[in-house]
C-alpha positions as CSV (number, residue, x, y, z in Angstrom):
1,X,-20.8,29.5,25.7
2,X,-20.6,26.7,23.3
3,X,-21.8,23.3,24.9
4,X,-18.5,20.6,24.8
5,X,-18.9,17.2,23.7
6,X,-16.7,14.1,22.9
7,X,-15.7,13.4,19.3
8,X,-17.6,10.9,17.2
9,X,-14.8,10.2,14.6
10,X,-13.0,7.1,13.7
11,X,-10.3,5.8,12.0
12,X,-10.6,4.0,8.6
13,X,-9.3,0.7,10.4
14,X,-11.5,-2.2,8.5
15,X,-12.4,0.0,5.7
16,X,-12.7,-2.1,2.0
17,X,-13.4,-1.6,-1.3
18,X,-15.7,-3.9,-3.3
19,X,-16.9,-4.6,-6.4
20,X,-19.6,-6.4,-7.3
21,X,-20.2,-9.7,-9.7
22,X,-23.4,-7.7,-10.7
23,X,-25.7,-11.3,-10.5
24,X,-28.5,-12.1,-9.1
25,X,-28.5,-11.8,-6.0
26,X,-25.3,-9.5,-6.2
27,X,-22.4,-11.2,-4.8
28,X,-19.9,-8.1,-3.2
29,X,-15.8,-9.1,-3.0
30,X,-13.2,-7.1,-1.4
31,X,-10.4,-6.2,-3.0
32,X,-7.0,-7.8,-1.5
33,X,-4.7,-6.0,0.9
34,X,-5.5,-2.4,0.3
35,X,-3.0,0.0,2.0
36,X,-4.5,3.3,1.1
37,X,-7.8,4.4,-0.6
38,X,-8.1,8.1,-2.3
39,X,-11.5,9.7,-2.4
40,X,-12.2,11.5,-6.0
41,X,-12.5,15.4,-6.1
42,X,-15.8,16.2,-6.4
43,X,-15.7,19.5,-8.5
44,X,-17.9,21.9,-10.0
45,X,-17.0,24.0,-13.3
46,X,-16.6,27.6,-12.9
47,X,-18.1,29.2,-16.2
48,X,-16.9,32.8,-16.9
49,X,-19.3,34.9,-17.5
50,X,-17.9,38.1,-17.9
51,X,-18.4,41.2,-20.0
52,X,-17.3,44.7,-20.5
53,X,-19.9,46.1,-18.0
54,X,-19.6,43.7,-15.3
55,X,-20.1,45.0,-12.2
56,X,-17.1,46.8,-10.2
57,X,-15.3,45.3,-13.0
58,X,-14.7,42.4,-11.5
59,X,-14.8,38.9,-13.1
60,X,-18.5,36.8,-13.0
61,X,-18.8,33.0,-13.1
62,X,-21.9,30.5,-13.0
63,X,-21.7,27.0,-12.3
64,X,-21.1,24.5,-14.8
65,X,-20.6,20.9,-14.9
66,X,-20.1,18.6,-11.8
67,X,-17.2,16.0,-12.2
68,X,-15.9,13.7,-10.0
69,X,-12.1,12.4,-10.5
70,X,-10.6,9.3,-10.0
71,X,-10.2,7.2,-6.8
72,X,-7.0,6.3,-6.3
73,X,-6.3,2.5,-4.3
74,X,-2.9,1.1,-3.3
75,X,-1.4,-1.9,-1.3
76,X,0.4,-4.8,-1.5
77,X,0.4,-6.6,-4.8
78,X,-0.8,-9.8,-4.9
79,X,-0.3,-11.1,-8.7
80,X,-2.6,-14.5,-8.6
81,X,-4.7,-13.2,-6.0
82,X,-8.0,-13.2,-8.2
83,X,-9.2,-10.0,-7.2
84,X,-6.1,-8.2,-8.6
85,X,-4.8,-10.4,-11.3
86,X,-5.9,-10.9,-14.9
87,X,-8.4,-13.6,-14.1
88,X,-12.0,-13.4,-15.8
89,X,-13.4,-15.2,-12.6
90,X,-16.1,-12.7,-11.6
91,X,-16.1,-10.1,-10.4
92,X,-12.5,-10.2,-12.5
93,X,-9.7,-9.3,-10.9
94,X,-8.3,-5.2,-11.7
95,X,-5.4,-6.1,-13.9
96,X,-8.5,-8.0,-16.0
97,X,-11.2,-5.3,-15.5
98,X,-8.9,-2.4,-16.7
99,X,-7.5,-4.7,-20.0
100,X,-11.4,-5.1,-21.1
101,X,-12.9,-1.7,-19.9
102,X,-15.5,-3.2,-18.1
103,X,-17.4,-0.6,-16.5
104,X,-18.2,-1.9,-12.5
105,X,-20.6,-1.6,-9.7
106,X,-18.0,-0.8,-6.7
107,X,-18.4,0.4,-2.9
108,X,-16.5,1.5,-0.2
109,X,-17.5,-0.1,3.1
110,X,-16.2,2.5,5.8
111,X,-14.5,0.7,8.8
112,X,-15.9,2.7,12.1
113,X,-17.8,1.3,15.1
114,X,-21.3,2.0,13.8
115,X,-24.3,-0.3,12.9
116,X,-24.7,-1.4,10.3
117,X,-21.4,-0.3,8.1
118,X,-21.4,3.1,6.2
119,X,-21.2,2.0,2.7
120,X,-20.6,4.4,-0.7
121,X,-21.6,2.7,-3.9
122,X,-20.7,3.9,-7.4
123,X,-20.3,2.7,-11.3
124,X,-16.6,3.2,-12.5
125,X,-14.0,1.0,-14.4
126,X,-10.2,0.8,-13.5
127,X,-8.3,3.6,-15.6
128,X,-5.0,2.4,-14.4
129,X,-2.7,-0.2,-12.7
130,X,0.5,-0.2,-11.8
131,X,2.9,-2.0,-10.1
132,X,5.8,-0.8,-7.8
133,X,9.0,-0.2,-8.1
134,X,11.0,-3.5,-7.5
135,X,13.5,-2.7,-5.4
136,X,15.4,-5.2,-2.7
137,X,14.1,-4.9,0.9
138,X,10.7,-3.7,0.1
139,X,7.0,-5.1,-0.1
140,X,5.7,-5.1,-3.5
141,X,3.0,-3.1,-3.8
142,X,0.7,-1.7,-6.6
143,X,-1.7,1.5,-7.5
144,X,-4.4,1.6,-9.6
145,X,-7.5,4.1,-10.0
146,X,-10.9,3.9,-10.5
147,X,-12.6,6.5,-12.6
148,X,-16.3,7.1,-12.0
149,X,-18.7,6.6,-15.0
150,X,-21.5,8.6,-13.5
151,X,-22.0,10.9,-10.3
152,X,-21.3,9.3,-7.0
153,X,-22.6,12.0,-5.1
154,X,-25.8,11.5,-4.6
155,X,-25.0,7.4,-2.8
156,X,-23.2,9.6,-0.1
157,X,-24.7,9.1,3.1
C-alpha cells in the first residue's frame, strides 16, 4: 500500500517576471501588474525516418531539434509605467525593448512559500505587444510575448 502524504504545491501568488539592466552588479526589475504568465512549449522535433522496409511497416522517427516557444505575459496596462512603456531607461520598458529588438536577460521568480525563491532565468527579446481591446467598463490590459534566443531548459531547477 502506497504511503499518503500532504501536498507540497502552491499557488503562483507573488510570482514576477524580471529583466535585467544587465550592469554591473546586475540590477533585476519586475515587470508592472502582470495578470497572467505562459510557460513556452518546450518541444523536440520528430524526424521521419522511414523507408520501404521499415519494420512492421510502420512509420520511424529520431529526435531532432529542441525549441522552446514563446512565453506569453498579460495584465493591466500601464502606458508610462517605465517597465512597459517606450522609455530607454534601463532595463527599457517592453513597448521599447520589442521596437529595438534588444535581446534580454529575463527570469521568472516563482511565488511559493520556499527559501529562498525558485527562480528561472533565460535570454529572449519581446516578439510582441499589444494592447487590449478598449471597451467601456473594462480594465485596460495588455499581452506581449517573449521569445527565447537560446534554450532555457537547462536554468530549470
Amino acid at each position: 500500500m502506497a504511503t499518503e502524504y500532504a501536498s507540497s504545491a502552491t499557488d503562483w501568488a507573488g510570482s514576477v517576471l524580471e529583466v535585467s539592466d544587465t550592469g554591473s552588479p546586475e540590477n533585476w526589475t519586475a515587470i508592472a501588474e502582470l495578470t497572467q504568465i505562459t510557460f513556452g512549449d518546450m518541444t523536440t522535433e520528430a524526424i521521419d525516418v522511414t523507408h520501404l522496409l521499415s519494420p512492421n511497416a510502420h512509420k520511424e522517427k529520431i529526435p531532432g531539434i529542441r525549441d522552446t516557444g514563446a512565453f506569453g505575459i498579460s495584465g493591466n496596462w500601464l502606458p508610462e509605467n517605465a517597465t512597459q512603456s517606450n522609455s530607454s531607461t534601463a532595463p527599457g520598458g517592453l513597448v521599447y525593448n520589442g521596437r529595438t529588438r534588444t535581446v534580454k536577460q529575463f527570469r521568472i521568480v516563482l511565488g511559493n512559500s520556499g527559501s529562498p525563491s525558485t527562480i528561472w532565468g533565460f535570454r529572449g527579446f519581446i516578439s510582441s505587444f499589444k494592447p487590449g481591446d478598449a471597451a467601456n467598463g473594462t480594465a485596460k490590459k495588455f499581452t506581449a510575448a517573449i521569445t527565447p534566443s537560446q534554450d532555457v531548459s537547462a536554468a530549470l531547477p
